[in-house]
N, C-alpha and C positions, 0 to 999 in steps of 0.2 A: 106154713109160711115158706115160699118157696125164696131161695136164693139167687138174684140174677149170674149165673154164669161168665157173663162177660164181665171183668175188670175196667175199669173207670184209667184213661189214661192218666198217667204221673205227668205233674206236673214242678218242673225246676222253678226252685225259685232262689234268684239272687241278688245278697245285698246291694250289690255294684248297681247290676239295672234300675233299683229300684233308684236308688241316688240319682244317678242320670236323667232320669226323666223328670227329678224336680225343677220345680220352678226357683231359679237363682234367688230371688226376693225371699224362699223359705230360708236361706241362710241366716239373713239376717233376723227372721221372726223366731226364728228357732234357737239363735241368742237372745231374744228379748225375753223368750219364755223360760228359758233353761239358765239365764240369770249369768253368764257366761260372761268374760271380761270385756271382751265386745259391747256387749247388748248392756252392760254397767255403763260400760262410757258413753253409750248413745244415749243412756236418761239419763246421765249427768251434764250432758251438753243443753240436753231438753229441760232442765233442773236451773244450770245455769241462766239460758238464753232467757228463763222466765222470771227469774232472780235478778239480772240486768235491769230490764224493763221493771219490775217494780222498784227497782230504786231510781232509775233515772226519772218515772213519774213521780214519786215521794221527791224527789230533788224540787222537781218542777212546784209541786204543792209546798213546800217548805221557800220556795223562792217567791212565787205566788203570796201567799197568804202569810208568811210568818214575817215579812220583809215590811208588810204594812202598817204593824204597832209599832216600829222602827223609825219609818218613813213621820209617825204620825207624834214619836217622841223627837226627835231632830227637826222637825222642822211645825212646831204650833200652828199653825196659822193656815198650814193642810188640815190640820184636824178640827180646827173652828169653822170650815167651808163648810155652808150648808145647800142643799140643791132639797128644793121645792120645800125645806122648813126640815128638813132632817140630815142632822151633820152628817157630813163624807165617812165617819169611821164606823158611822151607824150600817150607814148604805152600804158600804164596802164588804164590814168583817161581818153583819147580820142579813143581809136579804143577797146579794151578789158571789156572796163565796160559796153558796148553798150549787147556782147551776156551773161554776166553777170546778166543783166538784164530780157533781154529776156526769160532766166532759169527761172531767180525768178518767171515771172511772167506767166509763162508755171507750175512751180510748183505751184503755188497756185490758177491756174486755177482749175490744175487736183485735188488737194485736198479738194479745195470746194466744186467741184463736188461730191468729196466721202462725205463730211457731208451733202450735202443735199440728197444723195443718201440712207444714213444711215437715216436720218428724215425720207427719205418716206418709208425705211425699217420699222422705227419703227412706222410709224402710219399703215400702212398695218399688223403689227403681229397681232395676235387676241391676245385677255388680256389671260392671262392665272392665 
């Protein structure tokens, strides 16, 4: 087994350069990943902002639907309407509250979507 004679040049390597040439955006993913006070409070804002929205839609459905056996105690005579042979409270709290919901929950699908969409917007900006 013969040994190549010539030497392989050295090569420097340093932490500095290596830093330098990253991409700004790995700051912040490198808080998210390393769990860092930074990258805590970016998913506690992304925590909150989806914490909001489900209460403000549970508002909406509590206002919606739980406002109706209310409407249908104070005032009789809403609750004895009937439309095509089937009282108003029938139609309202059993067959109507069903695609009522369905919205709700088709809306706050699609808008969590956009906050988490907007998090990974804003860990991908570079810092400026």
């Amino acid at each position: 087994m013969a040994v190549d004679p010539s030497p392989l040049p050295r090569t420097r390597v340093v932490l500095a350069d290596a830093t330098a040439r990253r991409d700004p955006a790995d700051r912040t993913r490198t808080d998210l990943t390393e769990q860092t006070p930074v990258g805590e409070a970016l998913v506690k804002g992304l925590v909150r902002a989806q914490l909001a929205l489900a209460l403000r839609l549970a508002a909406v459905v509590v206002a919606g639907l739980g406002t109706l056996p209310l409407l249908f105690a104070v005032a009789p005579a809403v609750g004895r309407f009937r439309v095509l042979g089937v009282p108003l409270p029938w139609l309202l709290l059993g067959f109507l509250s069903f695609p009522f919901l369905v919205g709700v929950g088709a809306a706050y699908v699609h808008w969590a979507e956009r906050n988490e969409q907007d998090f990974t917007a804003l860990i991908r900006r570079p810092d400026r």
